[in-house]
C-alpha positions as CSV (number, residue, x, y, z in Angstrom):
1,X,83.9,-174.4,-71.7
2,X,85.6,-174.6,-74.7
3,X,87.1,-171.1,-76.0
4,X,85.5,-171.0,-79.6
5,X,81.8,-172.2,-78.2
6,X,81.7,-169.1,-75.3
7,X,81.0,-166.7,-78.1
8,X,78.1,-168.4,-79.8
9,X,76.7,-169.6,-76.5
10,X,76.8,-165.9,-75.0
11,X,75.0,-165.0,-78.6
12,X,72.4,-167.6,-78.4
13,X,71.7,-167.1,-75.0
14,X,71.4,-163.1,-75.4
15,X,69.1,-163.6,-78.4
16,X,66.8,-166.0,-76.6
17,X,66.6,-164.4,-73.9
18,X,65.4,-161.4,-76.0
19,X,62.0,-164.3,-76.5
20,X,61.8,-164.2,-72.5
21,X,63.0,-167.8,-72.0
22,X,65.7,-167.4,-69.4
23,X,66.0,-171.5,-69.2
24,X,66.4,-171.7,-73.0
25,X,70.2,-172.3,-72.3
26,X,69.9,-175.0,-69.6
27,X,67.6,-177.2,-71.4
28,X,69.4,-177.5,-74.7
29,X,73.3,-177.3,-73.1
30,X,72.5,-180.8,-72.5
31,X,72.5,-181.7,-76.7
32,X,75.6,-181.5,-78.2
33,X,73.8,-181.2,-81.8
34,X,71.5,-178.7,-81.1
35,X,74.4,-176.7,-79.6
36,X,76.4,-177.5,-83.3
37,X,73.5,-176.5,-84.8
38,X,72.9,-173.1,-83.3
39,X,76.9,-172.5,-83.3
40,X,77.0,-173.3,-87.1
41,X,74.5,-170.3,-87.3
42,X,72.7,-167.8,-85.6
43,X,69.2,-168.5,-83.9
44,X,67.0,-166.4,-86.3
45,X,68.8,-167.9,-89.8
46,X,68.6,-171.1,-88.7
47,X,65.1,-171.2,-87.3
48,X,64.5,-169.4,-91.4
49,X,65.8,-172.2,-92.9
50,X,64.3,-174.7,-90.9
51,X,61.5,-173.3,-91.5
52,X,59.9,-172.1,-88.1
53,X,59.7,-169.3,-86.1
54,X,63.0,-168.2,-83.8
55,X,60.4,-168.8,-80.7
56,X,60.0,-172.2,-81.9
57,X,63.5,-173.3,-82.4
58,X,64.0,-171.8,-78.9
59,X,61.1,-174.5,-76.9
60,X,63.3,-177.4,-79.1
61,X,65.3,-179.1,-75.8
62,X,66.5,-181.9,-79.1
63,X,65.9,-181.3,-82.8
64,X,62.9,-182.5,-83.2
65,X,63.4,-186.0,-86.4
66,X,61.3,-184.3,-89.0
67,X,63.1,-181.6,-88.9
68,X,66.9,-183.1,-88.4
69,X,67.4,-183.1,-92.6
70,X,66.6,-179.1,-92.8
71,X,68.8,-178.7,-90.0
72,X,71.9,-181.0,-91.6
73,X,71.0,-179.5,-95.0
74,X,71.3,-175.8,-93.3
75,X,74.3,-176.6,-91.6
76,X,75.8,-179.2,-93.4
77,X,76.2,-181.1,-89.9
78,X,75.4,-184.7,-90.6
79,X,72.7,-186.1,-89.2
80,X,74.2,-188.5,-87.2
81,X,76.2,-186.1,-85.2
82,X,72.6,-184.0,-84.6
83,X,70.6,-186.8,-83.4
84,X,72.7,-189.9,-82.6
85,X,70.1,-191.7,-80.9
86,X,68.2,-192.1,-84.2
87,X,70.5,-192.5,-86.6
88,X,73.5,-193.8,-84.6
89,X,76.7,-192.7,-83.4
90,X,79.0,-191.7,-86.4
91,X,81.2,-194.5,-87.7
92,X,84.8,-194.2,-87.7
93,X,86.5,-194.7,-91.3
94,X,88.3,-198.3,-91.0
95,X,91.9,-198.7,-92.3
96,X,91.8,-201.9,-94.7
97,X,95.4,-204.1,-93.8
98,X,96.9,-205.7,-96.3
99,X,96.6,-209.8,-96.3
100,X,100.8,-210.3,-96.7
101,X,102.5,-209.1,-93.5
């Protein structure tokens, strides 16, 4: 697991599990955006600026699209990273070549 996502998983995990859903972390370890998401911020600010309640955010297995702009505007993760399926994968910048070789 990578080094700097331990912490905030261990801190998500504690604080959910504080709501008494001990498979919290199983479902959503599976979305890399919702994982983002929640290590760009604790569980209780970002369910505040979403807009929801912290037991609400924690039954979200994906963020759910109506919600994906409060989330990105929260975190400042783009959207396409939080839901690729929706909005596609991120395009990569392309390098323009000049016509004379």
């Amino acid at each position: 697991m990578h080094r700097q996502l331990k912490p905030a998983i261990t801190r998500w995990l504690t604080q959910a599990s504080a709501y008494g859903l001990s498979t919290f972390m199983a479902k959503v370890r599976e979305d890399a955006g919702l994982v983002a998401a929640l290590k760009a911020m604790p569980l209780s600010e970002l369910a505040r600026a979403v807009g929801v309640r912290p037991q609400s955010l924690c039954k979200w297995v994906r963020i759910p699209p109506g919600r994906v702009s409060a989330v990105e505007a929260a975190t400042g993760i783009p959207r396409e990273y939080l839901r690729p399926d929706i909005f596609g994968a991120p395009r990569p910048k392309r390098i323009r070549q000049s016509a004379h070789v």
